[in-house]
C-alpha positions as CSV (number, residue, x, y, z in Angstrom):
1,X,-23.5,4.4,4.0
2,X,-22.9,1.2,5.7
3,X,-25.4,-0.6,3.5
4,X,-23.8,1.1,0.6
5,X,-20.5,-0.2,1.1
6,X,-22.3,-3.5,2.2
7,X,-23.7,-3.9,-1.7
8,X,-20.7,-2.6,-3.0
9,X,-18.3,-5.5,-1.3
10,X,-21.4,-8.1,-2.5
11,X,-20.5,-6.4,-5.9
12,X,-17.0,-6.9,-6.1
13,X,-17.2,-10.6,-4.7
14,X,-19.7,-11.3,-7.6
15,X,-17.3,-9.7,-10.3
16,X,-14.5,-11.4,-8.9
17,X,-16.1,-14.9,-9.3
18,X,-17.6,-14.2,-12.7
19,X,-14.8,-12.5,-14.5
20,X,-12.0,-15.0,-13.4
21,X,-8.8,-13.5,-15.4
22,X,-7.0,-16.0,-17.6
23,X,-3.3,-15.0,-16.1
24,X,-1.4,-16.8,-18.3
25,X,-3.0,-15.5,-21.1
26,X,-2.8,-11.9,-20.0
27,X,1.1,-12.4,-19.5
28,X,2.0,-14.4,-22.7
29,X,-0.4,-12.8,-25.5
30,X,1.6,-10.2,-27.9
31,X,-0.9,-7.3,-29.1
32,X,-0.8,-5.7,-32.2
33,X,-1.3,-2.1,-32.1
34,X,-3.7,-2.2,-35.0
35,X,-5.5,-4.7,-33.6
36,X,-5.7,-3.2,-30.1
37,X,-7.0,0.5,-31.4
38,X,-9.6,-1.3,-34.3
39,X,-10.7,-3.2,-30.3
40,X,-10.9,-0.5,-28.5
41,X,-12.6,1.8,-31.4
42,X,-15.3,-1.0,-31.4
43,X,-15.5,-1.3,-27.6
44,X,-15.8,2.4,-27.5
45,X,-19.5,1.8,-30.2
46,X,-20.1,-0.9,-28.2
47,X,-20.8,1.0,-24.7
48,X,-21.8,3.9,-26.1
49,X,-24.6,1.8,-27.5
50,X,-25.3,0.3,-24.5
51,X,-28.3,1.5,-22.5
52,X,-27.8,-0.4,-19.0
53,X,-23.8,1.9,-19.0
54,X,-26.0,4.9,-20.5
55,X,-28.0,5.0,-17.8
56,X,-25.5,4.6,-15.0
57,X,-23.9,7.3,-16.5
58,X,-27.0,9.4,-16.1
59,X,-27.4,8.4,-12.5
60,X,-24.1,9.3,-11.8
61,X,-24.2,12.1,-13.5
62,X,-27.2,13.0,-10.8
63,X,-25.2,11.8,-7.9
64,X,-21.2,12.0,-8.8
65,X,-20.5,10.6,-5.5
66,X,-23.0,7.3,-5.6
67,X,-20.3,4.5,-5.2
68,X,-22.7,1.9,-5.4
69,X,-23.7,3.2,-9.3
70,X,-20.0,3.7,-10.2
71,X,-19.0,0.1,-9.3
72,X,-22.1,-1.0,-11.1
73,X,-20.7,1.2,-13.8
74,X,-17.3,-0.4,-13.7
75,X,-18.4,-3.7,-13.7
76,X,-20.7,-3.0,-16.4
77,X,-17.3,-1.4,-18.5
78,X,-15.5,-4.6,-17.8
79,X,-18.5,-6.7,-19.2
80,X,-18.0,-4.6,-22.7
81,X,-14.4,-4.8,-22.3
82,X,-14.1,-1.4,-21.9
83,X,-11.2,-1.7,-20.0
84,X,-10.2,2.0,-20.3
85,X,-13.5,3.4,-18.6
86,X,-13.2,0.5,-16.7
87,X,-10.1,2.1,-15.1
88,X,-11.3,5.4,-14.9
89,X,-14.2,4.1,-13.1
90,X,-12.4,2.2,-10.4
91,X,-9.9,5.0,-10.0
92,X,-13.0,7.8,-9.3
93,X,-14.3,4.6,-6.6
94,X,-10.9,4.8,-5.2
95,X,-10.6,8.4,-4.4
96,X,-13.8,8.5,-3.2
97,X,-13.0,5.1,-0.7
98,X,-9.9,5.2,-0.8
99,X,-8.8,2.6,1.9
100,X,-11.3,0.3,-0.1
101,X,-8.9,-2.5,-1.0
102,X,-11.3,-4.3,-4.0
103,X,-11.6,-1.0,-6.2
104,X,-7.7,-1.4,-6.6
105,X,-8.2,-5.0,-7.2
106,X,-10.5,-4.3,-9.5
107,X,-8.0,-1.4,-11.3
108,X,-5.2,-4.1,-11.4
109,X,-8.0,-6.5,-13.6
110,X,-8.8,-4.1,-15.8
111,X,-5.4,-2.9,-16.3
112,X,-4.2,-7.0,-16.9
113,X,-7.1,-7.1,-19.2
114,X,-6.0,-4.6,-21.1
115,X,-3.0,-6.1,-21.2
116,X,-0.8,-3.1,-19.1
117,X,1.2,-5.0,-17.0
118,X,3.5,-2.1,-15.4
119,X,0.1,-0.3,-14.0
120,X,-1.7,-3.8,-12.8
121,X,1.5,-4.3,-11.3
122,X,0.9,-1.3,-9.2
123,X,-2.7,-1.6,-8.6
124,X,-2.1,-5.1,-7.4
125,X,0.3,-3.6,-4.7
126,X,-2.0,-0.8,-3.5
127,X,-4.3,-3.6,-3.2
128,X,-2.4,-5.3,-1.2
129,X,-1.1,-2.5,1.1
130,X,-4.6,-1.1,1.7
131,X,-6.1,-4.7,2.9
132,X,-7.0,-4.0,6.4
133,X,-5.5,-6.8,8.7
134,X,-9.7,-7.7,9.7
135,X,-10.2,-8.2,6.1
136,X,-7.3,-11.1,5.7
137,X,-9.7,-13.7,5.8
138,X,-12.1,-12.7,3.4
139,X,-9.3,-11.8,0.8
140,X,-7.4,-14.7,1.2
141,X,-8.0,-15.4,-2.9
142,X,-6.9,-12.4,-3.7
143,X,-4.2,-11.7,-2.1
144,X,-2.9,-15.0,-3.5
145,X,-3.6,-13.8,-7.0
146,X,-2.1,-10.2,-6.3
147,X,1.1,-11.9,-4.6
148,X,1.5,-14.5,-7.6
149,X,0.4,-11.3,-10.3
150,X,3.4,-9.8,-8.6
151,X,5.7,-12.6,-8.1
152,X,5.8,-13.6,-12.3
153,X,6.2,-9.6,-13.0
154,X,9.0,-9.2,-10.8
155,X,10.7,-13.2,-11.4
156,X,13.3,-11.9,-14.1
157,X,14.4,-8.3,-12.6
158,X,14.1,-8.9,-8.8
159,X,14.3,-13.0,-7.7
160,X,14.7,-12.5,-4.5
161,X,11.1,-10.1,-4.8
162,X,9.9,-12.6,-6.5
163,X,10.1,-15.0,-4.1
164,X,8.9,-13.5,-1.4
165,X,5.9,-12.7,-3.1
166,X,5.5,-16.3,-4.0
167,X,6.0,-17.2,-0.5
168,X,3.0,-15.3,0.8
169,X,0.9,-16.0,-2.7
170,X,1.4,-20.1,-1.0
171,X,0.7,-18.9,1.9
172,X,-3.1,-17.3,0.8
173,X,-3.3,-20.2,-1.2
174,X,-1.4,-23.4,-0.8
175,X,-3.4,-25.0,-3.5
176,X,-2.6,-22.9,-6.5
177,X,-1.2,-24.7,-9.2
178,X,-0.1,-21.7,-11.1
179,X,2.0,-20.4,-7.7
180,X,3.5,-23.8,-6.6
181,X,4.9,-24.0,-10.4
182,X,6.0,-20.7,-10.2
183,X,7.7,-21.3,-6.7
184,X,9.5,-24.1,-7.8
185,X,10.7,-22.4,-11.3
186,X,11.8,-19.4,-8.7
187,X,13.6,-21.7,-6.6
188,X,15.4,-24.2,-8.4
């Protein structure tokens, strides 16, 4: 199990440094409904098709509790931009781990991908609430991200939220651009 949860971590630090999220993006882009279901119909041919998610499928069908396969299967969602079964994914990771801190990470991603705010939102703060104290160090980036994530969701209905959550964004990471803007917008 330990080795398990050893590839699994090695996993999630590998997604996290290939599939960067474009924030601003994410928070400023306006979807068309059209245009979202004629991208997620397509998606949906596109992983179905896919023989590397068929096959984790299979294995997971074999083993419903491999976590090391469903991450793999996650991640390989989030490659298609499948952000749906993407979600699903992390979410089956998280009840079976569930004081594993990067499968809500990961669940905040895909939701911000698929541009759901309101449930990012909320996966960033599960993340951030199941981060052991031991782990800090090693989730410094993240944390950053989740604070700032939470910080520019919360700036117009709760300031004073907001900047707390900038605060300890800075904090994680004094040299985000995106967070010392946003700090100074916040308190100004």
């Amino acid at each position: 199990m330990k080795m398990t949860k050893i590839n699994i971590k090695n996993l999630f630090l590998g997604l996290i440094l290939a599939g960067g999220a474009s924030f601003v993006n994410a928070q400023t882009t306006q979807t068309d409904t059209a245009t979202t279901t004629t991208a997620t119909a397509a998606t949906t041919t596109t992983t179905q098709s896919n023989p590397a998610i068929e096959a984790l499928k299979k294995q997971i069908e074999a083993n419903p509790k491999d976590t090391d396969a469903l991450a793999k299967l996650a991640t390989a969602y989030q490659d298609a931009s499948d952000w749906t079964n993407a979600v699903d994914t992390w979410k089956k990771i998280s009840a079976l781990l569930p004081d594993w801190a990067p499968s809500y990470y990961s669940q905040a991603y895909a939701y911000q991908s698929a541009k759901d705010d309101a449930n990012a939102k909320l996966a960033y703060e599960k993340y951030i609430a199941t981060v052991k104290p031991a782990e800090v160090d090693q989730n410094k980036k993240n944390l950053a991200y989740a604070y700032f994530y939470i910080a520019f969701a919360e700036q117009k209905n709760d300031p004073a939220k907001a900047k707390e959550h900038i605060a300890k964004s800075i904090q994680y990471d004094p040299t985000n651009q995106d967070a010392l803007k946003l700090s100074k917008v916040l308190n100004s």
